[in-house]
C-alpha positions, -999 to +999 in steps of 0.1 A: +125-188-124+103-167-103+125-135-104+127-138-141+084-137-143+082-108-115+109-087-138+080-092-164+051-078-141+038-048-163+026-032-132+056-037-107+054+000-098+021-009-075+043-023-050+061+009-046+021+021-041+011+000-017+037+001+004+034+038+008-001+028+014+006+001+039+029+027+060-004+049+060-029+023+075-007+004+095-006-027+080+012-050+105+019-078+075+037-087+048+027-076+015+008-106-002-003-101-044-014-126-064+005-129-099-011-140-134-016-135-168-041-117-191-047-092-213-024-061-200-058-037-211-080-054-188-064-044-155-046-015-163-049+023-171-029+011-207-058+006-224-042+009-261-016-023-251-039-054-254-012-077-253-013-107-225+009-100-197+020-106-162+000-084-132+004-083-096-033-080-077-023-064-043-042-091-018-047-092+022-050-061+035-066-082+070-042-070+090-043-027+079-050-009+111-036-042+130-056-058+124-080-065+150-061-045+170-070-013+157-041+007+157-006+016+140+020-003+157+046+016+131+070-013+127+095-006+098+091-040+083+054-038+084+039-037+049+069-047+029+074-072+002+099-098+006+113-095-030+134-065-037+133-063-076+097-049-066+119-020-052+146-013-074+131+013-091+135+036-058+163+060-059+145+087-033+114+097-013+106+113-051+099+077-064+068+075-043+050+101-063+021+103-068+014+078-043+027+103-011+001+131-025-031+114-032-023+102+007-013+133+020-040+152+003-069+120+008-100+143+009-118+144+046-150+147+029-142+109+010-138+094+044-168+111+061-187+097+031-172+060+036-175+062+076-211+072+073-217+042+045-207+017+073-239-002+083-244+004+117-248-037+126-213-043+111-201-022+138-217-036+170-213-007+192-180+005+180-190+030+159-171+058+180-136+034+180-142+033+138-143+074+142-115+071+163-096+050+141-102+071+107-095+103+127-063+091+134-057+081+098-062+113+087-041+126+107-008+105+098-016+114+059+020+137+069+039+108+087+037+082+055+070+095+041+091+090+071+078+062+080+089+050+046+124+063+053+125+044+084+116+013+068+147+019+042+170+021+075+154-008+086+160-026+055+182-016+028+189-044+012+150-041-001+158-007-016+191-014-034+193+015-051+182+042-029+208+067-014 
């Protein structure tokens, strides 16, 4: 009955978002979301289809950068959602668009402006491992789409139809 609802999600591509996200920041768990229904023009960009609907709200990203590890372990089964039919639309790398450019072209300036917004107390004298860490996110914004290829090696009954 479940994969009957999840075929309804109106926003099922998301997944295919956030796990080209999750490959970025390392997230060393599984995706979670949270599924419900509501009006489809409440929590989307559709804002003409007022209809109610099933979503999918991406939850627990407690374990991006490892958590409290801090790093990107790179596992290719880190980040991915147990439920393939979140997948199926993925024939290619191409099927991650626009997801792999916002990433790979994530403005430095937009994550200065974030680092610098962290209050100093949150931090508790880590402030140069925080720098550290988003440096090094920056920097992988060009290893997002292998690591999703690796993850398809990994895995490929996930990704059903991509060749």
């Amino acid at each position: 009955m479940f994969a009957i609802i999840l075929g309804q999600v109106v926003n099922l591509r998301e997944f295919v978002g956030m796990l080209a996200f999750d490959k970025w920041t390392g997230n060393a768990d599984g995706r979670q979301a949270v599924f419900f229904r509501s009006r489809i023009s409440e929590w989307t960009a559709a804002r003409t289809a007022t209809r109610p609907g099933f979503l999918a709200w991406m939850i627990d990203h407690g374990f991006a950068f490892n958590g409290p590890y801090w790093d990107y372990p790179d596992s290719p089964l880190h980040g991915i959602y147990h439920r393939p039919l979140v997948y199926e639309t993925i024939r290619s790398l191409d099927d991650f668009s626009p997801w792999l450019d916002r990433i790979a072209y994530f403005p430095v300036e937009v994550m200065d402006q974030a680092f610098r917004g962290v209050p100093l107390q949150w931090l508790d004298g880590e402030q140069e491992a925080l720098e550290k860490l988003l440096e090094r996110l920056m920097e992988r914004r060009g290893l997002v789409a292998g690591l999703l290829d690796d993850c398809r090696r990994a895995k490929p009954a996930s990704f059903p139809n991509w060749r």
